[in-house]
C-alpha positions in Angstrom: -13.2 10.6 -10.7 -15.9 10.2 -7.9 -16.0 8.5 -4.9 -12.9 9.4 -3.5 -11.2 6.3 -1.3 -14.6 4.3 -1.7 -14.1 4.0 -5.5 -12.9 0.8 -7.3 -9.8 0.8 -9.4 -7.3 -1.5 -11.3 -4.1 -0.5 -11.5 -2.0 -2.4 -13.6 2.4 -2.3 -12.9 4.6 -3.1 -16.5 8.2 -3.9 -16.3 10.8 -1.9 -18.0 9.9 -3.8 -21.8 6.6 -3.0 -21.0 5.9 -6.6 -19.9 2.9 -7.0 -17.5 4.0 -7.6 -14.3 1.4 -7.4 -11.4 -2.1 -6.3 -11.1 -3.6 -4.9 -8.5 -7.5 -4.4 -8.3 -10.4 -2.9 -5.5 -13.8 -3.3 -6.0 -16.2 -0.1 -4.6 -15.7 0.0 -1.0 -17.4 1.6 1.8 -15.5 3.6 4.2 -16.2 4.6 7.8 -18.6 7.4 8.1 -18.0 9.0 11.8 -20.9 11.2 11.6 -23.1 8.4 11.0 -21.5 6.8 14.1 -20.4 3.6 11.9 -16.9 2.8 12.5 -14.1 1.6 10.6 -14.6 -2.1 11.8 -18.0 -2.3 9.7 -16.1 -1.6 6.4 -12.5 -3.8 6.0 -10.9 -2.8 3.3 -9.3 -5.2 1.1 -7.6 -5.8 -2.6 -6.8 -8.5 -5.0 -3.6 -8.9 -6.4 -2.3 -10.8 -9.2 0.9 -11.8 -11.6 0.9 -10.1 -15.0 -1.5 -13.2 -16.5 -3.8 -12.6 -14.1 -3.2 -15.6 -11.7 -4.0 -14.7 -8.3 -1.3 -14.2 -6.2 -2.9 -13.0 -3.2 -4.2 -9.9 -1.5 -4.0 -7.3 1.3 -7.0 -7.2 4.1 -7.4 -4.2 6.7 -7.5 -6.0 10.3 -9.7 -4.3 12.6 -8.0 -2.6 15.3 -8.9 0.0 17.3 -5.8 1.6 17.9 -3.8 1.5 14.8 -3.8 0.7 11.1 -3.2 -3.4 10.6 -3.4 -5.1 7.3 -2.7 -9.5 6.7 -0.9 -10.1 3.3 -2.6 -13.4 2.3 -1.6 -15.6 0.1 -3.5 -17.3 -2.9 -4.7 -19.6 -0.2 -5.5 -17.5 2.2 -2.8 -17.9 4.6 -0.9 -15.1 6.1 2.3 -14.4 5.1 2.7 -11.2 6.2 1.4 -8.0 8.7 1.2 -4.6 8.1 1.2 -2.0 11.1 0.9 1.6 11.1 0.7 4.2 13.7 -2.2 5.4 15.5 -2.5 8.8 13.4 -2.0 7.8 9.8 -0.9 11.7 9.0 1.8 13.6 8.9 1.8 14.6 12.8 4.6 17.6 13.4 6.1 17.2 10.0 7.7 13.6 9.8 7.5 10.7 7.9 5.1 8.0 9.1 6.6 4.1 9.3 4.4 1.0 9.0 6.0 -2.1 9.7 6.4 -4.9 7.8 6.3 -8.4 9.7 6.4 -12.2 9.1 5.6 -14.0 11.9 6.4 -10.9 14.7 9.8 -10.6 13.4 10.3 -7.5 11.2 11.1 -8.2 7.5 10.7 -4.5 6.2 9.0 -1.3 6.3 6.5 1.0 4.7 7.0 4.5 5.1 5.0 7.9 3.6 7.8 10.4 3.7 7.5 13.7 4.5 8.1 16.0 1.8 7.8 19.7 3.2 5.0 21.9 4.6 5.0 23.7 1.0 4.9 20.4 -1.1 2.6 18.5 1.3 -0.2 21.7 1.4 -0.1 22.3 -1.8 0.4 20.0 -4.0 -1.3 16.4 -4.4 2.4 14.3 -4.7 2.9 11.9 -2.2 6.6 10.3 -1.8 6.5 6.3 -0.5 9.5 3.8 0.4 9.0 0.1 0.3 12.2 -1.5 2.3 12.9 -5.1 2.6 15.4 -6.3 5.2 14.6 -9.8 4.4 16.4 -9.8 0.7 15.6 -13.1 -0.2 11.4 -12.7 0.3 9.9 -14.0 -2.2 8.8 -12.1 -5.2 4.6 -12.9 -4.3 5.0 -11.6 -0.7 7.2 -8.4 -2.5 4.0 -7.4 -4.6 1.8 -8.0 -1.5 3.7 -5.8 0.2 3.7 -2.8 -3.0 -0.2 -3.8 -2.9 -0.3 -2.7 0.6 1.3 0.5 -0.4 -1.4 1.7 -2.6 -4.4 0.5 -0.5 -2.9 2.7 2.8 -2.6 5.7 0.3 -5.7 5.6 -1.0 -7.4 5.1 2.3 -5.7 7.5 4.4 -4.6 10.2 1.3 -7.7 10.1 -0.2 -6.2 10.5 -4.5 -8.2 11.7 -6.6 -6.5 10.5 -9.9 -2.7 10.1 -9.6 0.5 8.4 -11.8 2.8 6.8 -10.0 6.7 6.2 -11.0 8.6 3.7 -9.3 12.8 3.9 -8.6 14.6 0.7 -7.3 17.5 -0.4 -5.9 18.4 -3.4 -7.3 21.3 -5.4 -6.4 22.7 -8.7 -7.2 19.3 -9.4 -9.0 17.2 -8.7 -6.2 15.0 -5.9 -5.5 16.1 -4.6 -2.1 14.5 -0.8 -2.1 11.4 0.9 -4.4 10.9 4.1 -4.1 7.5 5.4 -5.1 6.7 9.0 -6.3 3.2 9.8 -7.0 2.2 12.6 -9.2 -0.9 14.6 -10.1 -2.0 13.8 -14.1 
């Protein structure tokens, strides 16, 4: 594939029968270009989600800030439902994860967080490891695929993929999807 992290892409996520569930698309997007002196806040990166039928449910916006990563989760109607905030290096600084947090309304609901998978793994090897946490178990489903949404656009803006398959693990109890554990792998 070309582009890199400008290019456009539709990924589409099946339940265990197969069944879609959620689809989650990007149109070609520019990205800041330091040696051209353009900065990030000309080029917002954003991404459409939707249910299995294709009904939007909403989609995940980069917020301008100069300090950190920020993303809104927005709603079908544009609202926001929730924020996304990273750290000021989006990298693996001195071999640790890196946590973004996951808010409604300044109170944290969750937590995104690129783990850290060892010097050998991370430099030479394309795999990534993600985990999705929700502390707020009853969110609702919509603002749950937001939030997965907003996992793959901070990958493919700060990790720069190629072509990659993902696998998904969840913890699952009493019905309700509390933990997802993504593994990305090289095809």
């Amino acid at each position: 594939m070309c582009c890199g992290a400008r290019r456009a892409f539709r990924i589409h996520i099946n339940d265990v029968n197969n069944k879609p569930t959620m689809i989650i698309e990007r149109g070609v997007r520019c990205v800041d270009n330091w040696l051209l002196c353009i900065p990030n806040c000309c080029f917002q990166q954003d991404l459409a989600v939707m249910d299995g039928s294709e009904n939007v449910i909403g989609r995940v916006k980069q917020v301008w800030n100069c300090c950190r990563s920020t993303f809104a989760l927005l709603d079908s109607s544009d609202n926001t439902v929730l924020e996304v905030s990273g750290p000021a290096c989006n990298f693996q600084c001195c071999c640790a994860d890196v946590h973004y947090k996951l808010e409604r309304d300044g109170e944290r609901v969750g937590e995104i967080s690129k783990n850290f998978s060892g010097i050998l793994k991370e430099a030479f090897t394309d795999a990534d490891n993600f985990t999705l946490q929700f502390e707020d178990v009853d969110m609702k489903p919509d603002h749950k695929a937001l939030a997965l949404a907003a996992v793959f656009l901070i990958d493919f803006m700060f990790l720069n993929p190629v072509h990659d398959v993902y696998q998904f693990d969840y913890l699952v109890k009493n019905s309700k999807i509390l933990h997802v554990k993504l593994k990305k792998r090289k095809s």
